[in-house]
N, C-alpha and C positions, 0 to 999 in steps of 0.2 A: 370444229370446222376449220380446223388449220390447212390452209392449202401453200403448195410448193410450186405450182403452175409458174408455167414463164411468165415472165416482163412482158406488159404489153407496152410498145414503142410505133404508135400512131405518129408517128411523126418522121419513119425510115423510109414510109414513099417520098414526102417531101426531099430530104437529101437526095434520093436515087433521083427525084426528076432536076434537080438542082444540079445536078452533076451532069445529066444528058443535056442541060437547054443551055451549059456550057461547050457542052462537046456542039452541039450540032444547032447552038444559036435559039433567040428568044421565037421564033417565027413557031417554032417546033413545038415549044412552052404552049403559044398560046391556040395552038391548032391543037394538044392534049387537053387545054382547059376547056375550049369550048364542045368538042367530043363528051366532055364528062357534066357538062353542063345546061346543054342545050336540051337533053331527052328529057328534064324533069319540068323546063318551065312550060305551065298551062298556056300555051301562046304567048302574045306580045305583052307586056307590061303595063295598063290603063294608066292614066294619069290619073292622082288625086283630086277630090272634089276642094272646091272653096271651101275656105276658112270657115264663112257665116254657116254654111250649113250642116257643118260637122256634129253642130249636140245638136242639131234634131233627127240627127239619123238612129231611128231605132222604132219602140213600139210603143202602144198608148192602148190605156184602158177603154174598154167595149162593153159589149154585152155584158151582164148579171153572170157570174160565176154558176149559178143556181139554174140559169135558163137550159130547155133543152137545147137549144143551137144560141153558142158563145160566140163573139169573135175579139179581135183587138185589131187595131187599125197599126198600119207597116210604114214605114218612110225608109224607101230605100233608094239607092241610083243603081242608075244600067245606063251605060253606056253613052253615057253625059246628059240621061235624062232621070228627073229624080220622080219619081214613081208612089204614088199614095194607092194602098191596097188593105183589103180586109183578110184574115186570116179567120177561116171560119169553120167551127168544128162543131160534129154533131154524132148520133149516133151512127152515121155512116162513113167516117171518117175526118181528113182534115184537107182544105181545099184555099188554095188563096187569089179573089176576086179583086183584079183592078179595077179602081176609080178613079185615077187620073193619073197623066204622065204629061210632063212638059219638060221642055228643056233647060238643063242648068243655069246657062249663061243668058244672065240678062234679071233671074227669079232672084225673088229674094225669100226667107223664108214666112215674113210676116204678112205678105201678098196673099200668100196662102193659109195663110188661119193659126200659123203655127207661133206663137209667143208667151210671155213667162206670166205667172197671174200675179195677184199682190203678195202672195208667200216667197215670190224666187220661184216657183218650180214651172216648168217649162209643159207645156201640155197643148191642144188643137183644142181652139175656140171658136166653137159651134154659134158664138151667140147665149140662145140659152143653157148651155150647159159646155162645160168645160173637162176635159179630157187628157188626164195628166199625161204624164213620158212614165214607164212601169218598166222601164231598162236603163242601167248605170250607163255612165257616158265612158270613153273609153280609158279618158285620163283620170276616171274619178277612183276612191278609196275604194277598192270590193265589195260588194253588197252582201249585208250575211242577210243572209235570205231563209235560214230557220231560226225557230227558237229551240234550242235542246230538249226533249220530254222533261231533263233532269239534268243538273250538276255535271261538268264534263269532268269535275275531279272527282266526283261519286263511280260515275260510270268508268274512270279510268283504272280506279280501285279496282271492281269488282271485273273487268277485261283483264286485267293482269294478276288473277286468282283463276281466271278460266285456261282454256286447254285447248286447243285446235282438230280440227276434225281428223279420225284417224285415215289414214290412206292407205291403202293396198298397191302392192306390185313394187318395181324396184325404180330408183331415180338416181339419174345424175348426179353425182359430189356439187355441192353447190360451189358457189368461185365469185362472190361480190365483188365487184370492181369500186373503187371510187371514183367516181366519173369525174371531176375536178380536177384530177389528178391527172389526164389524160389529154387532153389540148388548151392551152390557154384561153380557145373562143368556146368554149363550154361556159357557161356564166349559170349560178345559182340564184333561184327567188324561190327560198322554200316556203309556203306561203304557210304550212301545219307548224310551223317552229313559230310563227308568229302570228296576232291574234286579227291581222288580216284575210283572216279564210271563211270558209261559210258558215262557222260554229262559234265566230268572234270570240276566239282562244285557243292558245297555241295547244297543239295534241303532242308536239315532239320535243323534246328539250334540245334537240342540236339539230339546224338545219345542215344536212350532210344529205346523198343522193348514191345513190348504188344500183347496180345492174350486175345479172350474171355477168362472165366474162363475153363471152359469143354476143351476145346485147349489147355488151358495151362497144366491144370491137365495129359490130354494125350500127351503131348510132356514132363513131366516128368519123367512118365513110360515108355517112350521109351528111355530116359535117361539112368534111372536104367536098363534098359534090356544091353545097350552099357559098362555099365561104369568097370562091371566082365571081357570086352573085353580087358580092356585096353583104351575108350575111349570116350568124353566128346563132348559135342553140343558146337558150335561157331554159334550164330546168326548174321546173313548180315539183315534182315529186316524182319517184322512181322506186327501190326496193320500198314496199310496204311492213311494217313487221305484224301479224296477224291483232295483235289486241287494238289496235289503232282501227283496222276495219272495220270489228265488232262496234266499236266505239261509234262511229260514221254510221254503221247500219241501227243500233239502238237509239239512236239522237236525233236520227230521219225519220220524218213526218214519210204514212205510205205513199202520200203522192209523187213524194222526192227519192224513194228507193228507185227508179231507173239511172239515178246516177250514183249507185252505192252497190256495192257489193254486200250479196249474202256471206256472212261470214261461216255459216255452217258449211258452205260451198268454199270457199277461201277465194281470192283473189290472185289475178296473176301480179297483180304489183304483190302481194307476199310470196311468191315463187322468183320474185327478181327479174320478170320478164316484162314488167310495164313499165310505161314512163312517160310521166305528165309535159310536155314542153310546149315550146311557141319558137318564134322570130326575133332576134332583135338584129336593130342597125349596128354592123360595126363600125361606121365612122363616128357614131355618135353614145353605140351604147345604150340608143331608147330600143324600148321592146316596140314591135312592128303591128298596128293597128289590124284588128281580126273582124269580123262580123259580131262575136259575141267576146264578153269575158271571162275569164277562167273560174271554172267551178259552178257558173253561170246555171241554175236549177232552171229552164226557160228553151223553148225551141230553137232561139237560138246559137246554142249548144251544138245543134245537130251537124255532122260532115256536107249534108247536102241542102243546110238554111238558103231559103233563096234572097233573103233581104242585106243589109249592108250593103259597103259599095265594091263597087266594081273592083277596084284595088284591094279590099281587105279580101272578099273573095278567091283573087288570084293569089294573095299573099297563104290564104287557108289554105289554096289546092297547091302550091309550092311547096308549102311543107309536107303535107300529106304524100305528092306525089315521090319527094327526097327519102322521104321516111320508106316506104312503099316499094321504093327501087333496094332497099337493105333488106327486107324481109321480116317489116314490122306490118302491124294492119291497123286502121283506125276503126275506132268501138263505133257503133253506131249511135250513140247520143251525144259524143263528144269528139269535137273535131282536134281537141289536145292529146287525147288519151291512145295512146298506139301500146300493143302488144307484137310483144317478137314469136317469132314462125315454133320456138323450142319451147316455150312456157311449158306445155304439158309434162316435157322429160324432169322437171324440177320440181320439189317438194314446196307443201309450204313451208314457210318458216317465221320465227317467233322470233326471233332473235334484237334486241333494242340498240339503238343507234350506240348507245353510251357504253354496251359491249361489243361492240364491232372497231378493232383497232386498225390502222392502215399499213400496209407494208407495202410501200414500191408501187404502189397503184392496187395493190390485192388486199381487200380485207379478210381481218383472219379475225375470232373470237376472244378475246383477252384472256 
C-alpha cells in the first residue's frame, strides 16, 4: 500500500489568511474568524456549575437489574437549576421522570441527600438505604467496565491467525494519513496502547492514529473552525486494524455489543473512516468536561443523553456540530465516535501499527 499522493499542508490557508489580514488589516482577520466560527456554536456558552457540585453530577443505582421496570436516579443541571430525575425503562421503552429541581445557587449538595458513606463512595441517602454513584467522575481513572470472557493475549493470538471478511466490488487505494503529523493542536490519548481502556490492557503496542487521507483533510478543518474558540482535537482512536475489532467484539459481554463492532461486518474505524475524539483547552491542555466518559458502556454515551450539565452538553454539541460541518456523522450510542461521508468507498484493512511507516504525513507499509 505504498502511496505517492500529495503533501497534505493544513496549514497554507493559515499563511494565505496571514498575508490578506496584512494586506487589508486585523478587522478583516477577525470578521473571517467569526464567519467561520459562529455557525457551529449550539448558542451562547452556559456558565459552569460550582465546584461542590461537580462529583455528584451523574447517576446512581435503582431499581433491581432483574425487575420488569428498572430505573436509576439522574443528577443533572439545566440552566442554573440542578435537577434529580429517574430514568426508567421497561418493556415499552425508556422515559426519564423529574422529581425535583431547585436552583443552583444558594444548594448545597448534602441538603439534598447526596453525600459519601463510611467506604468514601458518594451515593443518595434515602435514610434507610443508601444509593451509590454507578458513574466515574470526570477527572477519575476510566472505568473498565467488563471483564474479558478470556485472556486478551489469548484472544490476541487467535485474531491475528484469522482473516477478515471477503468483500466484493472495487475500492479506493487506501492513503493513511498520520494525524499528528498534521497540525500541532491535534494532541493524542490513545487509550488501546494503554491499559486505561475498557478491557484494563493495552490492545495496541504504539499509540499512533490514522485516517484516510480526505478524513484527515476534513478533521483539519474542523479543527481550524474550533481553534478561534479557544479549542484543539485530543484523539482516543482512529484507523482500526481489523484483528483488534474481533478482539473488542469477542471480550464483549452481549449487553455491551452496541458499542462494538461486528467484526464479520468490519468496522469503519478498519476502513480508516472513523475516529474516536473529544475537546481540550488550549490554554491549558485539559481535555474539556462531556456528559459521559469515553468508552463509557452506559447511556450516557448517547449523542442526545439529556443529563450533565449544561456546559458539557453545549461542549458535546460543539463538537459534533464542528465535526458535522466536515462531513463526518456521529454513531448513535456515542457521542465521541464520528464516521466520515466516504467510509463505504474504502476496504477494510488489517494492517498493524508497527507496519505502517510515516512518510511526510502518508503512511505507507514497510
Amino acid at each position: 500500500m505504498n502511496s505517492h499522493s500529495p503533501k497534505l499542508w493544513p496549514r497554507a490557508a493559515g499563511l494565505g489568511a496571514l498575508l490578506l489580514a496584512t494586506l487589508c488589516g486585523p478587522r478583516w482577520l477577525s470578521q473571517v474568524a467569526a464567519q467561520s466560527t459562529t455557525s457551529i456554536e449550539p448558542g451562547p456558552k452556559p456558565k459552569d456549575i460550582p465546584n461542590r457540585w461537580k462529583p455528584w453530577i451523574g447517576e446512581y443505582d435503582g431499581g433491581p437489574p432483574s425487575a420488569p421496570l428498572t430505573w436509576v436516579y439522574v443528577v443533572a443541571e439545566r440552566d442554573g437549576y440542578i435537577e434529580f430525575s429517574k430514568r426508567i425503562t421497561s418493556s415499552t421503552g425508556v422515559r426519564y421522570v423529574q422529581d425535583e429541581r431547585f436552583r443552583i445557587r444558594g444548594s448545597s449538595p448534602e441538603v439534598h441527600g447526596l453525600r459519601s458513606n463510611e467506604h468514601g463512595e458518594r451515593g443518595m441517602d434515602f435514610g434507610d438505604m443508601f444509593e451509590a454513584k454507578i458513574t466515574p467522575d470526570f477527572n477519575a481513572r476510566a472505568q473498565v467496565v467488563i471483564h474479558p470472557a478470556r485472556p486478551v493475549a489469548d484472544l490476541r493470538n487467535e485474531t491475528l491467525a484469522a482473516s477478515p471478511p471477503q468483500e466484493e466490488g472495487s475500492f479506493r487505494k487506501p492513503e493513511l494519513v498520520e494525524l499528528a503529523s498534521l497540525d500541532s493542536a491535534i494532541h493524542l490519548d490513545i487509550r488501546y496502547a494503554t491499559t486505561n481502556d475498557f478491557l484494563g490492557t493495552a490492545v495496541y503496542t504504539q499509540a499512533r492514529a490514522f485516517l484516510q487521507r480526505p478524513a484527515a483533510e476534513a478533521l483539519v478543518r474542523a479543527l481550524h473552525k474550533l481553534q478561534p474558540l479557544g479549542y484543539g482535537l485530543l484523539i482516543h482512536d482512529a484507523y482500526r486494524p481489523w484483528y483488534v475489532t474481533k478482539i473488542f467484539w469477542d471480550a464483549t459481554p452481549p449487553e455491551g455489543k452496541i458499542f462494538v463492532a461486528d467484526p464479520s461486518q468490519g468496522s469503519r474505524h478498519n476502513r480508516g473512516c472513523a475516529v474516536d475524539l473529544t475537546l481540550y483547552d488550549l490554554a491549558t491542555g485539559k481535555p474539556i468536561e462531556m456528559p459521559g466518559t469515553y468508552d463509557e458502556m452506559s447511556p450516557r454515551s448517547f449523542p442526545d443523553y439529556p443529563g450533565g450539565t449544561s456546559l458539557q452538553r453545549w461542549h458535546r454539541d460543539l463538537l459534533r456540530r464542528a465535526m458535522e460541518s466536515e462531513g463526518f456523522t456521529v454513531y448513535e450510542h456515542e457521542w465521541w465516535h464520528f464516521d466520515y461521508k466516504d467510509w463505504h468507498e474504502y476496504p477494510i484493512l488489517n494492517i498493524k501499527f508497527e507496519d505502517l511507516g510515516a512518510s511526510q504525513g502518508l503512511a505507507t507499509t514497510n
